[in-house]
N, C-alpha and C positions, 0 to 999 in steps of 0.2 A: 850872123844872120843866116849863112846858109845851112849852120848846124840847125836852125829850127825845123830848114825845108828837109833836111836826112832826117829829123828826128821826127823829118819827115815825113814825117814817112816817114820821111825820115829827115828829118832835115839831116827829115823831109821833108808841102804843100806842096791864081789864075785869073780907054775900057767903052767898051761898048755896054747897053742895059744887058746885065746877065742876071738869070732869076737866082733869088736870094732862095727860094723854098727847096728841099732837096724834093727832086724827084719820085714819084710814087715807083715802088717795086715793081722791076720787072722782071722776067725769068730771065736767069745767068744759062750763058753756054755755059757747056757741061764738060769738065776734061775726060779724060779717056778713062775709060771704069781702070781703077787702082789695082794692082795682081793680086791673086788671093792671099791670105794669109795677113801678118803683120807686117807694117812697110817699112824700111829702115830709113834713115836721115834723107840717104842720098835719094831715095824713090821718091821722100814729100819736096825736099826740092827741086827736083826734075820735074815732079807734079805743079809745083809753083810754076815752074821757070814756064812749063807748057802752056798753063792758062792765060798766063799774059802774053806768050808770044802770040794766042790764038786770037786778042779780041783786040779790035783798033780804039777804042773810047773806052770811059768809065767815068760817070759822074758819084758821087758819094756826100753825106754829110759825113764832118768826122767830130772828134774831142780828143783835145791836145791836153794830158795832163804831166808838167813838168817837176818833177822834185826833185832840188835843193839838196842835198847831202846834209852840207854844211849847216843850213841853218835848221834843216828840219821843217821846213815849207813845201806845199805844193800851191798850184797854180793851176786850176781848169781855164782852157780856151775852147771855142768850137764854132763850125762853118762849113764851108763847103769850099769842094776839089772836084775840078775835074783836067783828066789825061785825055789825049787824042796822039797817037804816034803821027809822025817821028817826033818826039822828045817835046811837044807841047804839055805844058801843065798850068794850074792857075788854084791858088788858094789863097780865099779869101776869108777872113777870118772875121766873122760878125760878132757885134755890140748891141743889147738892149740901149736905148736910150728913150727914154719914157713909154709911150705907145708905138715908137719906131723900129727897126734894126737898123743899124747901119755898118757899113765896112771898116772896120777899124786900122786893120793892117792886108795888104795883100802881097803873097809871091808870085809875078806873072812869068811865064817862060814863055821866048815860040821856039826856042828850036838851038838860035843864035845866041842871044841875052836874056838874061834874066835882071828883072825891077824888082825890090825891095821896095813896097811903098807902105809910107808909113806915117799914116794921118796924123795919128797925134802931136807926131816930132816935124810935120810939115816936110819931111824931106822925103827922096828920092835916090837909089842906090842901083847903080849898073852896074853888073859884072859880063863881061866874052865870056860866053862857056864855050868858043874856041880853044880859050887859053887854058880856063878852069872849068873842065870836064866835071860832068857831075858824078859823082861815085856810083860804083852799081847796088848802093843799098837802093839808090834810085833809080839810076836808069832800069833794070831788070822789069819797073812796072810797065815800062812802056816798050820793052822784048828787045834789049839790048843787056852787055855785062852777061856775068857768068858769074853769079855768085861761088858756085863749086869751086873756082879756080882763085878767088880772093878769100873765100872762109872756111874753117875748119866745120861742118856741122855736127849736128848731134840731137835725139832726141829729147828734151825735158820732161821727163819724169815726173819731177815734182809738182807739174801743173803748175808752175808760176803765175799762169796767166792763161788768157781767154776758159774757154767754158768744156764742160764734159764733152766727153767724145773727140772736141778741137786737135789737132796735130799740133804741137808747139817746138818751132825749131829752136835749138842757140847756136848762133853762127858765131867763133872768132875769126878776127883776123887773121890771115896767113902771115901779114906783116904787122907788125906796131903800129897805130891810128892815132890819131891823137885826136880823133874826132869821137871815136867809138873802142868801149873795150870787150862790151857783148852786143849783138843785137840781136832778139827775139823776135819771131813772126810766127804767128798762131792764126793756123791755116785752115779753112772750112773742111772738112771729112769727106766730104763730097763730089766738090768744085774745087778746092785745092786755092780760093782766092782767099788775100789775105785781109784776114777779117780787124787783125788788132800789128799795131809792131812797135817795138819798143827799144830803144838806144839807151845804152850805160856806160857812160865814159868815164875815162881814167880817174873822174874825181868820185864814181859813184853816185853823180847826177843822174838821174832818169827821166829820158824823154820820151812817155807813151800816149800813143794814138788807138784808136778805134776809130771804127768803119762802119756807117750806117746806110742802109737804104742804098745799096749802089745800083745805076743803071746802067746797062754795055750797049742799049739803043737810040735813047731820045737824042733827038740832032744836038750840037754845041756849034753854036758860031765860030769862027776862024777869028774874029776880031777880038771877041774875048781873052786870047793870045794875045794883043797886042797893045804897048802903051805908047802914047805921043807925050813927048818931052815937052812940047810947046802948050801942051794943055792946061798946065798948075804954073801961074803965074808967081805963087804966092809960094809955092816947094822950093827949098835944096836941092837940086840934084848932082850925087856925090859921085865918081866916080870910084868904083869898088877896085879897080884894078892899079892904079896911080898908085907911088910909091906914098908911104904910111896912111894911106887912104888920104889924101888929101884935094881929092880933085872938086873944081870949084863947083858951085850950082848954076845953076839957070833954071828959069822958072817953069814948070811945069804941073796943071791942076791935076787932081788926082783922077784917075779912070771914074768914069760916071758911077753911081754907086747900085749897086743892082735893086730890081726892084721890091717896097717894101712888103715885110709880110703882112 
């Protein structure tokens, strides 16, 4: 489950009522004009790393499409995320259901734990991200990690991904992952914010996201971070950290479900 939040983003993906609609456009801070000429790997992510260390929030709509190696399937998903530092995040991943939207699955962080909630399976999943730090394919969005120092980068050429003009990095590991074997991030030209990012693990799965309509102002509740265990009578809640996962439930309702479009 956490590989979805890195592929996360990477899973990477946030109860109080939070609005299901993304946000209307608002003007991005701007990073520092790029030096002249062409930028080499290391200057777009120094230009990455900058942008996010400069802005405290980010709301966004995004679309999660996951493909399958093996069987030759993909899988669109899409919803909305939003970051608020230190290390809050929350993505909520919505369902048509007739004239409705509703919440299907959500990853909520505050800081401390992260919930794995996940309607359809009725249950409920805790991990300490004491214990299990979140990787800097993630943290970096909210201006921690040093990507430079965990991956090899390099510019792509081939344009794999995002659009003309886009900066498109591929980062390896420095070390073996067994979570990731490349990860791409296809950077604005401008602003240097990542518009798309894509995860390819050892099996040659691809886990790619895009970024829509992001805001870096409209307010986010604090609560939105946070899930009560005692709320879903009718949930599982597993413990993610307990040896072979086996830790027991208690009932907990799901975070209220944001409001409909």
């Amino acid at each position: 489950m956490l590989i979805d939040l890195i592929g996360f983003l990477f899973t990477a993906q946030l109860g109080s009522a939070a609005p299901a609609k993304a946000p209307a456009p608002t003007p991005v801070p701007v990073a520092a004009p790029a030096k002249t000429g062409a930028l080499s790997a290391v200057d777009v992510v120094n230009n990455v790393q900058k942008f996010y260390a400069d802005i405290k929030q980010v709301s966004a709509q995004f679309q999660q499409t996951v493909h399958i190696s093996t069987f030759g399937t993909d899988k669109t998903s899409s919803g909305q995320v939003w970051i608020v530092k230190p290390g809050k995040m929350r993505w909520d991943y919505l369902e048509k259901k007739k004239a409705d939207t509703v919440v299907k699955k959500s990853f909520i962080s505050n800081g401390s734990s992260l919930y794995v909630v996940e309607h359809d399976n009725k249950q409920v999943v805790k991990k300490n991200l004491q214990q299990d730090l979140m990787p800097v394919a993630v943290s970096f969005l909210y201006g921690k990690g040093d990507l430079k120092a965990e991956f090899n980068a390099e510019l792509d050429t081939k344009q794999s991904y995002g659009s003309k003009g886009d900066y498109v990095l591929k980062l390896t590991p420095k070390k073996p992952s067994a979570q990731y074997k490349n990860l791409y991030l296809v950077a604005d030209p401008t602003q240097f914010r990542v518009k798309e990012s894509v995860i390819i693990d050892s099996s040659n799965n691809v886990n790619h996201f895009q970024f829509f309509s992001p805001n870096f102002e409209k307010p986010v509740e604090a609560s939105w971070f946070e899930f009560n265990e005692k709320s879903v009578p009718n949930y599982r809640v597993i413990d993610g950290d307990a040896p072979q996962n086996t830790g027991a439930g208690s009932a907990s309702p799901a975070p209220v479900a944001p409001a409909k479009k």
